[in-house]
N, C-alpha and C positions, 0 to 999 in steps of 0.2 A: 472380084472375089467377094464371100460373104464374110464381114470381117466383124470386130466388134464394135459396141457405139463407140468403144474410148477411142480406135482410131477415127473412126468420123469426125465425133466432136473436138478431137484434139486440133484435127485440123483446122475445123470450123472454128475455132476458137482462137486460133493462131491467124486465120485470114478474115478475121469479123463479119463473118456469117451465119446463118444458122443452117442446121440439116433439116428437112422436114422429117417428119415420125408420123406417117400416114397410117393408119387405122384400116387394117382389111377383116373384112366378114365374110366372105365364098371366094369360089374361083374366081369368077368377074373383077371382082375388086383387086385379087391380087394381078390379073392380067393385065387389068388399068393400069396400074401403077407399075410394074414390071416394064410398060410399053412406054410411059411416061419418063421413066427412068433411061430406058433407049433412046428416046428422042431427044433427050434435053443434057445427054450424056453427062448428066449430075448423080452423085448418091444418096439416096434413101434409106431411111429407118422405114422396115414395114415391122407395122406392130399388130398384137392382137391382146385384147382385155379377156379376163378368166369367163365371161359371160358367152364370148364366143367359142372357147376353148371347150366349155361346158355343151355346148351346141353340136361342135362338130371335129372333137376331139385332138389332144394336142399335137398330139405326132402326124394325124393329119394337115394339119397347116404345115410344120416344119418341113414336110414331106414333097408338097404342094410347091411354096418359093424354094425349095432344092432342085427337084423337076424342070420347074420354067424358067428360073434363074439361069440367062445361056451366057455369061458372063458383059464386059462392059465396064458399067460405072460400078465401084462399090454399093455393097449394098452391106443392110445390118437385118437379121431377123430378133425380134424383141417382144416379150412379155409386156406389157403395159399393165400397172395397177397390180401387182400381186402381191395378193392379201396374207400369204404367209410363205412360209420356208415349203411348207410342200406342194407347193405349184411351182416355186421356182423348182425347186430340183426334180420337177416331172420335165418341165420343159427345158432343163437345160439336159438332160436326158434322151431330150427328144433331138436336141440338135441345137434349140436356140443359143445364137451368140450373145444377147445378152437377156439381164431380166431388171426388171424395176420391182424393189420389196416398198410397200406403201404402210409403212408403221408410224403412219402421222393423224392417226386417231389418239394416238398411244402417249402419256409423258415423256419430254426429253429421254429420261436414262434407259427407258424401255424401248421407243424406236431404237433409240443406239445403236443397244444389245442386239436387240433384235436383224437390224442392219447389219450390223458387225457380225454374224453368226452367217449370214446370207454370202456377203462379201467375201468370207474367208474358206466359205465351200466352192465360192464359183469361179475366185482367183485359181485357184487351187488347179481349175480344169479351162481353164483357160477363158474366163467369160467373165465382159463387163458385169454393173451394177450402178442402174438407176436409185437412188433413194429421195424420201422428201420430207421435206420441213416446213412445218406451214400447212395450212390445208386451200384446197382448190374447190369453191361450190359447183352444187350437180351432180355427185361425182357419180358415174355409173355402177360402183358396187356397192355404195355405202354412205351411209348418210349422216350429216354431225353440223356443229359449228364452224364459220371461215377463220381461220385465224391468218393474219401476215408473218411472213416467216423475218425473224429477229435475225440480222447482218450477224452478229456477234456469236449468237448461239448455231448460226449457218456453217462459219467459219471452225466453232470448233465441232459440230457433228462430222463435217469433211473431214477432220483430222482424229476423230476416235473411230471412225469407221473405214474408214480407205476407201469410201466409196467414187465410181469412176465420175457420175457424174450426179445433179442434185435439183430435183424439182421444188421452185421454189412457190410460196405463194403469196401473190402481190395485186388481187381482187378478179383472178378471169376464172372461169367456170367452166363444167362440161356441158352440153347439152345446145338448147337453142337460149341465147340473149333473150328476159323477157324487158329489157331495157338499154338502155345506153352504159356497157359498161366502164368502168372507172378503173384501170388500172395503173398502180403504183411505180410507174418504169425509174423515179428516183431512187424509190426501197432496190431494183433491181440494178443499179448502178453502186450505191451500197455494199450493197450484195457482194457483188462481184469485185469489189476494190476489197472486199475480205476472206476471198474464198478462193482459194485457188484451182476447183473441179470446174468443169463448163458447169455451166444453170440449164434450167431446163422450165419452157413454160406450156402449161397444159392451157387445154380449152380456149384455143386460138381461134374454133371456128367462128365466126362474126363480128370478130375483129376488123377494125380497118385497118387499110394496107397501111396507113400512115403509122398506127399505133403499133402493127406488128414491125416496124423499120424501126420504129423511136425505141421497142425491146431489146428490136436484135444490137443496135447502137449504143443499147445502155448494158448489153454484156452476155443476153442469150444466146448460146448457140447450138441450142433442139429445141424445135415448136412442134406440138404433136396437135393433129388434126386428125378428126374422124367426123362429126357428124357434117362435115362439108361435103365428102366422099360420098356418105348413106345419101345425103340428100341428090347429091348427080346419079346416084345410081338409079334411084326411086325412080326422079325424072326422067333419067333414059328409056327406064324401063314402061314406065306409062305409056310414054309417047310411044313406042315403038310397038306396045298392043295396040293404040288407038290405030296405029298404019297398018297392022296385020291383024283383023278383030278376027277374021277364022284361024290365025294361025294356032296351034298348039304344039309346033316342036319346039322346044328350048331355043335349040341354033338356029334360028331363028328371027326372033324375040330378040335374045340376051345380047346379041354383038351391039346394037345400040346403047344398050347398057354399059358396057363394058367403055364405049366410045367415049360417055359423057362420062364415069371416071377417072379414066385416061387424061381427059383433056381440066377436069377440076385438078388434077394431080399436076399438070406443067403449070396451072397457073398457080398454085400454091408454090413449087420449085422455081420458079421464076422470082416470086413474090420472096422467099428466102433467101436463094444463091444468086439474084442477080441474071444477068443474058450471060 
């Protein structure tokens, strides 16, 4: 079924694991990861950021994992990173079961608020809410200072906003590592000893496996991954013009593509849930 994150992550939270929240940008991406999902009979968060939304419209994606979606493992469709109340309620409009509102640019009492108004339209229709505290560097819509998110102030944001779960920040970033990052997995054991929503840690890609285990062990349970996907898919795709340099049908080309997705996707779901 395509359900919401709060039943994923409740689970995941209850069996000390995390779900991935894999990042799609075209069909390819989604068929990866739809096939990775099959094979490894695990559930996914497939997610998509307003940047792709803007690209190739929202009811298209929803439309898209509704279509290929032929049931299985759960699965969750999610908003990633939305910037205000009316992107969420386009895409939960569209179908999305849940959304993430990112009002951690903002002071305390205004995320909140902000949160709080998000939450209380989407409970309403039946659909999680991602929020976060803290801020995450890279971030792909929006650009600011890192701050780590305060246990204390974590704990009551969860309780004036009913939000289902809560992106924290504890030093990992979106984009490509331009070093060895450093992340705080005590602040996120913290954390978690005062919060009672799952946590949620963004910009997992170029993590080591070790550091994403010592996460998920210290209380994570959703790690969202995207430019690991961009990058198998890139690669697939290269290689697979270099082996067909006359070819120009898509179908072609792109199932290679589609392959090296797939297979970045089990080993991330592997690397979270476990064999």
């Amino acid at each position: 079924m395509i359900v919401t994150t709060k039943v994923l992550l409740e689970r995941a939270k209850a069996g000390r694991y995390a779900v991935p929240a894999l990042n799609v940008d075209n069909l390819e991406s989604v068929l990866g990861v739809l096939a990775a999902c099959r094979e490894t009979g695990r559930g996914v968060i497939i997610q998509t950021i307003p940047k792709t939304l803007a690209y190739g419209g929202v009811k298209t994606y929803a439309a898209m994992v509704n279509a290929l979606y032929d049931g299985g493992a759960d699965i969750a469709l999610h908003l990633d990173h939305g910037g205000g109340e009316e992107i969420c309620k386009k895409c939960i409009e569209a179908g999305y079961s849940s959304v993430m509102i990112d009002g951690s640019a903002l002071p305390f009492a205004e995320n909140a608020a902000l949160t709080g108004r998000v939450v209380q339209y989407a409970h309403a229709r039946g659909v999680a809410v991602e929020g976060e505290l803290g801020t995450i560097g890279g971030k792909e819509e929006t650009a600011g200072s890192v701050s780590y998110t305060d246990p204390d102030e974590a704990a009551e944001f969860a309780r004036i906003t009913k939000v289902d779960a809560l992106a924290v920040g504890v030093g990992t970033a979106h984009g490509v590592y331009k070093g060895t990052p450093h992340i705080a997995v005590d602040r996120i054991a913290k954390i978690a000893a005062r919060t009672p929503v799952p946590l949620v840690l963004h910009g997992a890609s170029g993590l080591s496996d070790e550091v994403v285990r010592d996460c998920i062990a210290a209380g994570i349970s959703k790690i969202n991954f995207a430019t690991q996907l961009r990058q198998a898919f890139t690669s697939g795709l290269k290689a697979s013009l270099e082996k067909h340099p006359q070819a120009f049908d898509p179908k072609v080309y792109l199932p290679e593509a589609v392959e090296a997705v797939k297979a970045a996707a089990k080993e991330i779901i592997e690397l979270c849930c476990g064999n």
